[in-house]
Structure formats: C-alpha cells, structure tokens
VOPAGU-2260 file (C-alpha; in pm, 1 decimal, decimal comma):
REM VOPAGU-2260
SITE   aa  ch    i         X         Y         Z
SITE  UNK   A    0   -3246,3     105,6     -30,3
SITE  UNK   A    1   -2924,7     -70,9     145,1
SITE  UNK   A    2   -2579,9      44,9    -117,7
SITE  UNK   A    3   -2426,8    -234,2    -214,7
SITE  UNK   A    4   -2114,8    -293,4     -67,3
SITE  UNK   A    5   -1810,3    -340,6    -275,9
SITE  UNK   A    6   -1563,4    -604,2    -210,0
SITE  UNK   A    7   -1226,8    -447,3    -240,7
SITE  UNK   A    8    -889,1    -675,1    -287,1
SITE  UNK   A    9    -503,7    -557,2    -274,2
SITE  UNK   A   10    -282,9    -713,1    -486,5
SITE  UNK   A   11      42,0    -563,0    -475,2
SITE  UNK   A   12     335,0    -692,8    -716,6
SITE  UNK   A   13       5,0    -694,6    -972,8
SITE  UNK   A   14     179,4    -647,6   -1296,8
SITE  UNK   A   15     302,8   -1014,1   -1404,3
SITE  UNK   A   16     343,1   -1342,1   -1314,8
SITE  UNK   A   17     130,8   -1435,6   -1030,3
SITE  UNK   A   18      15,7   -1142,1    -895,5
SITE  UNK   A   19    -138,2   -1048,4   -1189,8
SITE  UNK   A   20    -321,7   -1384,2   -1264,4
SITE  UNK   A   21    -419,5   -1374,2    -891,5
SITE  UNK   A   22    -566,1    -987,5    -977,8
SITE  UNK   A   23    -770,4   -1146,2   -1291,4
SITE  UNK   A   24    -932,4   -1434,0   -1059,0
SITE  UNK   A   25   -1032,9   -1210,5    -790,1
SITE  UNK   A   26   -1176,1    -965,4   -1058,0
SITE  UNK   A   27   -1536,7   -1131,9   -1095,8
SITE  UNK   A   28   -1588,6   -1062,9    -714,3
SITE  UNK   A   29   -1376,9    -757,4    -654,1
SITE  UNK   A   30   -1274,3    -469,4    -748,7
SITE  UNK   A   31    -883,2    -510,8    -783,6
SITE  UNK   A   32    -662,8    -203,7    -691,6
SITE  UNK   A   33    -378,0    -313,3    -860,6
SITE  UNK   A   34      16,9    -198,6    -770,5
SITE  UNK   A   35     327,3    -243,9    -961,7
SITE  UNK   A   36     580,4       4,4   -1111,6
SITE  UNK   A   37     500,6     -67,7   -1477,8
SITE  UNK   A   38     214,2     111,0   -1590,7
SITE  UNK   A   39     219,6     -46,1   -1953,9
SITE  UNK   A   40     170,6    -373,0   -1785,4
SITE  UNK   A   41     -75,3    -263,9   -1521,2
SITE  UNK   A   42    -304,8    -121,6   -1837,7
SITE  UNK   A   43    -294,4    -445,9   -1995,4
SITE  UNK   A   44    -430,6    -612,2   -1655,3
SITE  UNK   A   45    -704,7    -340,3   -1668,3
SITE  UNK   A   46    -814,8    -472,4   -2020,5
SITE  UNK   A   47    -802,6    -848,1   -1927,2
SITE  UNK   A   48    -999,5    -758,3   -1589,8
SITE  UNK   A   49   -1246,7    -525,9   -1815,8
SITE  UNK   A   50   -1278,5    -828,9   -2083,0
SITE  UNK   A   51   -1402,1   -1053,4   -1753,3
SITE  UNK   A   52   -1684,7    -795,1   -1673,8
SITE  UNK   A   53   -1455,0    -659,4   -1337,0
SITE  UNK   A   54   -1380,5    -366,0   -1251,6
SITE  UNK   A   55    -967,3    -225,9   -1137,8
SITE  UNK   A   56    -806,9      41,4    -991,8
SITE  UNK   A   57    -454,0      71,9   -1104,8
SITE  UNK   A   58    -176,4     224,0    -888,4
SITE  UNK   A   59     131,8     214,7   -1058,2
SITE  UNK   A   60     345,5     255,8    -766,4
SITE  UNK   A   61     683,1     137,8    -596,1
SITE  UNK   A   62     631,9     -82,7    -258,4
SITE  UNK   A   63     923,3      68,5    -122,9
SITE  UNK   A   64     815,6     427,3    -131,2
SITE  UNK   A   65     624,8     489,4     215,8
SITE  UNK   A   66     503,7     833,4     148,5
SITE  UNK   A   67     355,7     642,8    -180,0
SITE  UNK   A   68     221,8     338,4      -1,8
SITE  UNK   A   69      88,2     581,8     278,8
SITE  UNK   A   70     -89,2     774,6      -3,4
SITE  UNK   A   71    -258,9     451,1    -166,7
SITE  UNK   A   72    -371,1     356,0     205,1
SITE  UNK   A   73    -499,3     677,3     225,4
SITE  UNK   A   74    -698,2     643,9     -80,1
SITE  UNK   A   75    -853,9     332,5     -25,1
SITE  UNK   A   76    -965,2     449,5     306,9
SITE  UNK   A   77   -1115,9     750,4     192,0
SITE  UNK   A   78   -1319,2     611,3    -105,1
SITE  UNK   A   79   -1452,7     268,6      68,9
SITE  UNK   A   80   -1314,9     266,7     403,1
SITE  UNK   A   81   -1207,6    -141,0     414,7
SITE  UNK   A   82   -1042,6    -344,9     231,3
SITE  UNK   A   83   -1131,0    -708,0     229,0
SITE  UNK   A   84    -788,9    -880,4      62,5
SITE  UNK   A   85    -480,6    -790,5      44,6
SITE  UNK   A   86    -237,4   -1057,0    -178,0
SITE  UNK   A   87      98,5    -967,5    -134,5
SITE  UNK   A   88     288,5   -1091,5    -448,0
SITE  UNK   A   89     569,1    -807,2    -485,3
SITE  UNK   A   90     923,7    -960,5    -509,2
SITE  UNK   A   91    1313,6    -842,9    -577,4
SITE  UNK   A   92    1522,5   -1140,9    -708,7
SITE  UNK   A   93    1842,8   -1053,7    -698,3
SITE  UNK   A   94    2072,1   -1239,6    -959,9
SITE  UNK   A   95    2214,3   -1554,9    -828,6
SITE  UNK   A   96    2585,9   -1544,8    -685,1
SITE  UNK   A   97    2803,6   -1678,5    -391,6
SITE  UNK   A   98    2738,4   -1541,7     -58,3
SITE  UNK   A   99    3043,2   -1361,8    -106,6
SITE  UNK   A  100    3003,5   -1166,6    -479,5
SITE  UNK   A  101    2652,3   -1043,7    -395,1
SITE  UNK   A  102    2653,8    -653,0    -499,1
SITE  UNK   A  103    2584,6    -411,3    -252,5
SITE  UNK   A  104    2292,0    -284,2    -427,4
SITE  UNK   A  105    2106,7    -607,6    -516,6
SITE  UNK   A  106    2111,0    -668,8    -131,5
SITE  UNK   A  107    2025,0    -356,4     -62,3
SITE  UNK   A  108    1700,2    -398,5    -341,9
SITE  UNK   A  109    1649,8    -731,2    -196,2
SITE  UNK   A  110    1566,6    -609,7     146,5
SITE  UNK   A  111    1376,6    -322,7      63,8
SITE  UNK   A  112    1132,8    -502,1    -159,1
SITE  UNK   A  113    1128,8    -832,1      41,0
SITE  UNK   A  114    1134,5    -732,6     404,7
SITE  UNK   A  115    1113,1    -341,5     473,0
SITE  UNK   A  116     788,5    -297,9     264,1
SITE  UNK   A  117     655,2    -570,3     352,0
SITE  UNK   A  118     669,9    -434,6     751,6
SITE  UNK   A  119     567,3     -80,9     595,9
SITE  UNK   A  120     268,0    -252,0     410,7
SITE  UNK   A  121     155,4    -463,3     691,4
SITE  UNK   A  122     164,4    -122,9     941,0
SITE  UNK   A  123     -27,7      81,0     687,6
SITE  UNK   A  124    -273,2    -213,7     547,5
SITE  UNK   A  125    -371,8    -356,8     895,3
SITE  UNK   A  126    -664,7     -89,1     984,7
SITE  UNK   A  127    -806,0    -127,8     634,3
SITE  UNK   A  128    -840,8    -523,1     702,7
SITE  UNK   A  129    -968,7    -446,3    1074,0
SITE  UNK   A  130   -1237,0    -229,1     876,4
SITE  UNK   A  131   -1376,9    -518,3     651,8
SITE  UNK   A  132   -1601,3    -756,9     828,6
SITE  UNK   A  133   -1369,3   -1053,0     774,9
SITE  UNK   A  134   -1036,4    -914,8     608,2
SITE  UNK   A  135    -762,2   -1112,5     497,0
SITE  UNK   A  136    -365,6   -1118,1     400,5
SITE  UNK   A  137    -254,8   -1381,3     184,3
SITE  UNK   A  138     152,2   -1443,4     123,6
SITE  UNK   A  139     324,2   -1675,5     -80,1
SITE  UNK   A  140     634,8   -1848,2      89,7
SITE  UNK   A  141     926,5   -1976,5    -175,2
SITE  UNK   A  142    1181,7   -2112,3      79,8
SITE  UNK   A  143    1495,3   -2079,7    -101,0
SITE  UNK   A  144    1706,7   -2025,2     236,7
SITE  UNK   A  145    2044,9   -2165,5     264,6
SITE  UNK   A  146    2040,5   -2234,1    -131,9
SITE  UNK   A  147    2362,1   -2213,0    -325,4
SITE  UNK   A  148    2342,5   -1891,6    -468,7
SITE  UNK   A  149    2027,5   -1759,8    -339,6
SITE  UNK   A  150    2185,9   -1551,5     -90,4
SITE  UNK   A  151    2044,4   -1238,3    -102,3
SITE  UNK   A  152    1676,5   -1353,4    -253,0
SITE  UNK   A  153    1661,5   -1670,3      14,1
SITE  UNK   A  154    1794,0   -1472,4     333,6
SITE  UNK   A  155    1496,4   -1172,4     262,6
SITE  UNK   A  156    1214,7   -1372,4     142,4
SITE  UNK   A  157    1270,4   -1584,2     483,9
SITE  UNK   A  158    1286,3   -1265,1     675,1
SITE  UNK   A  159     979,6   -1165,0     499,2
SITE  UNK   A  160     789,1   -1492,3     615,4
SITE  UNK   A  161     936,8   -1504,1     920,2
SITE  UNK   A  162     777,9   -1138,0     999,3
SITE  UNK   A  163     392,9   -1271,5     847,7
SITE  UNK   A  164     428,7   -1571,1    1059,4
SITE  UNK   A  165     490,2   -1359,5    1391,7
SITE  UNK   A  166     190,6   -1101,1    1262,4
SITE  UNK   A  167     -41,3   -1439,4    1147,3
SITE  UNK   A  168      39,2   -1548,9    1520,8
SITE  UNK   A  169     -31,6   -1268,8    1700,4
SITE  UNK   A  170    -391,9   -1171,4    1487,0
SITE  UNK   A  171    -491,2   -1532,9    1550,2
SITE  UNK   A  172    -806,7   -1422,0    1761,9
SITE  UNK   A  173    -819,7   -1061,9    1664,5
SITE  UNK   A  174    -774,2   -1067,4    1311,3
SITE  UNK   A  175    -688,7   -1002,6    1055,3
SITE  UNK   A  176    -664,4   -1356,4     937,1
SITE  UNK   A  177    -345,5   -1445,4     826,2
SITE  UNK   A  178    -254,5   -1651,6     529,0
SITE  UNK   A  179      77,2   -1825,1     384,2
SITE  UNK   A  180      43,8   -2032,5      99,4
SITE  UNK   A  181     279,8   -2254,6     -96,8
SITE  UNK   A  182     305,8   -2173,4    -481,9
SITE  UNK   A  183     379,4   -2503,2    -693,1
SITE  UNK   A  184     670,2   -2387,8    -952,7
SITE  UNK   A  185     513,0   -2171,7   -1227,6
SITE  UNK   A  186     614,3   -2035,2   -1581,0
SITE  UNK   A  187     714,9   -1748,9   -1478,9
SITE  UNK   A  188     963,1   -1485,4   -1567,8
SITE  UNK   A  189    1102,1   -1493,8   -1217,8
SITE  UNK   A  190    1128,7   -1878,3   -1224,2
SITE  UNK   A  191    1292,4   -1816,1   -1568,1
SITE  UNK   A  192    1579,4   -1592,3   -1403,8
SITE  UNK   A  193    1666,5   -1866,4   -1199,6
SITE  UNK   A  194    1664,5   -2202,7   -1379,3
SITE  UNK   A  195    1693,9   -2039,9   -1688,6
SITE  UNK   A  196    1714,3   -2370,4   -1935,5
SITE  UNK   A  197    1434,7   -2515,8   -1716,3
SITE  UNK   A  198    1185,5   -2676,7   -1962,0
SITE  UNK   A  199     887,0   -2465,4   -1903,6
SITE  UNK   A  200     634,3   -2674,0   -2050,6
SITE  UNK   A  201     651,1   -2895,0   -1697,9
SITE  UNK   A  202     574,4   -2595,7   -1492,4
SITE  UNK   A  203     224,5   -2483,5   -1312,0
SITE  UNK   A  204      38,8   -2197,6   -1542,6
SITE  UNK   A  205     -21,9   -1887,4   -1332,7
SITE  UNK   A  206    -411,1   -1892,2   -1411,2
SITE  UNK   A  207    -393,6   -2230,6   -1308,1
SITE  UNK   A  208    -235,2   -2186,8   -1010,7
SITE  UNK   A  209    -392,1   -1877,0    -887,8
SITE  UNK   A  210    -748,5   -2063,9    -855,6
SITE  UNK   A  211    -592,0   -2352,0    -685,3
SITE  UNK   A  212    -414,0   -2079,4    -431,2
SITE  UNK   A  213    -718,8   -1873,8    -409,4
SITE  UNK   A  214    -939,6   -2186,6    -334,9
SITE  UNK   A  215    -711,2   -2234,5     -21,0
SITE  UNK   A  216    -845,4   -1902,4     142,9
C-alpha cells in the first residue's frame, strides 16, 4: 500500500495576526509547522488548529537566528523531506518617527526581521520547495515606502519585496513558484500600532482575509 503523503506548509510569523489565521486555513489540508517567538501564543494556535481536526508542529523560534532557522530546515527535511508552502508573514514594525529620530536599534530590528531573514529563509527554504512536486512561497507586500514616518518599517519591508521579486523572477521556469500578494487593511495589532485611533470595526478580519489571500494561490 502507497503512504500517504503529507502536505506540509511553513508559516513563519505564525503567532498572531495574519500569519496565524493564514496557519488555521491551511490546517484542514496541511500540517502547519508553525514559527514565532511566543510559545503561549503558538499553543493557543495548536488548540484552534486541533479544534479544526488539523494537525501542527510548533517551533517557537526567532527568524533571525540562522543556526535556529538552519535547525528547523533541518528538521523538516529529515522527517518529510519537502515542504509544499511556505507563507512568510514575520514582521518588525518599528515605532513611527522622522527619518531623522529613528533609534539605532529599531533599525537595526527592522532589518534583521524584514530583510536579512528573509534572504537567510529563502537560502535555507528553497531545496525544501524544489523537493515538493509543486512548492510554493507566498509574501505579503505593505508598501509603506517614502511614508512620513515609516522610515525604518517602509525602507525594509521594500527591501524585503524587492529581494522576492528578483528570486520570483529568476524561479519563473524552474520553480519554486513565487507569490506576492496584497493584504487589504486588517484588525490587527500591527495595524493598531500605526493608526492607533483607527476605527477598527471598518477593517478586513484576518480569517476573512486569509481565505481571500489563500484563494489567490
């Protein structure tokens, strides 16, 4: 008898917002290995993916540890040998300031989260996607360059894109495929740091907005 082959999906920045409602729809048709740094909220994905019948793997890691990312990488390989999705929802947003007040750490945060791991992650995750017999990476752009006070977060989440478009370009015929999609403005607690006295009750639900995203793939 053939073994069923599990469909495996990668959802890093899993713990909240829309990472994590993109980790519940996936659930009914993967198993979710699930990455963030808080484990509390990680175990409460679990629960709401075990409540749906699906199955998760949680990894309660930092993206911008490579030895950590190498390990995970490592892991997957070893126990299934592909990996069919990988949703890349991890973010830094720094506080906003002017250009010229932004601290040297929240830069510093801002391009380790937004840019270096994401060039670490797409090194390390590319051979697992190669591996699957039609894997895919899925980003979400938020083009806030050039914005008043969105120095730091605008200038690394365009480098970030900017690097995915160049890798979507050049895996155009040799996979893997390559996706950037467009998130419609959500209730989340990111949005919330930004447009804090935003009324909410206008804004996309992350359930919501995860199936229409996920539909798009």
């Amino acid at each position: 008898m053939t073994e069923t082959r599990t469909r495996l999906a990668l959802v890093t920045g899993a713990s909240r917002g829309l990472g994590a409602a993109i980790a519940e729809a996936l659930s009914p048709g993967h198993h979710i290995v699930a990455v963030a740094r808080t484990t509390g909220a990680l175990e409460e994905l679990d629960d709401r993916i075990m409540s749906r019948g699906g199955q998760a793997t949680l990894a309660p890691m930092d993206v911008t540890d490579p030895a950590a990312m190498a390990q995970l990488c490592r892991g997957i390989h070893d126990r299934w040998g592909h990996l069919d999705l990988w949703c890349h929802t991890a973010i830094h947003a720094a506080p906003l300031t002017p250009a010229a007040h932004v601290a040297a750490k929240d830069w510093a945060r801002s391009v380790d989260v937004n840019a270096t791991a994401t060039a670490t992650l797409i090194r390390m995750v590319e051979p697992l996607l190669l591996s699957a017999p039609a894997g895919r990476a899925v980003f979400f752009d938020d083009p806030r360059a050039g914005a008043k006070f969105f120095g730091a977060y605008g200038a690394t989440k365009a480098a970030q894109i900017a690097l995915v478009r160049s890798w979507q370009a050049e895996t155009v015929r040799i996979g893997p495929a390559v996706s950037i999609l467009s998130p419609a403005p959500m209730s989340t607690a990111l949005r919330a740091r930004f447009f804090p006295g935003e009324d909410r009750a206008a804004l996309a639900a992350p359930r919501d907005e995860a199936d229409r995203l996920l539909a798009q793939i």
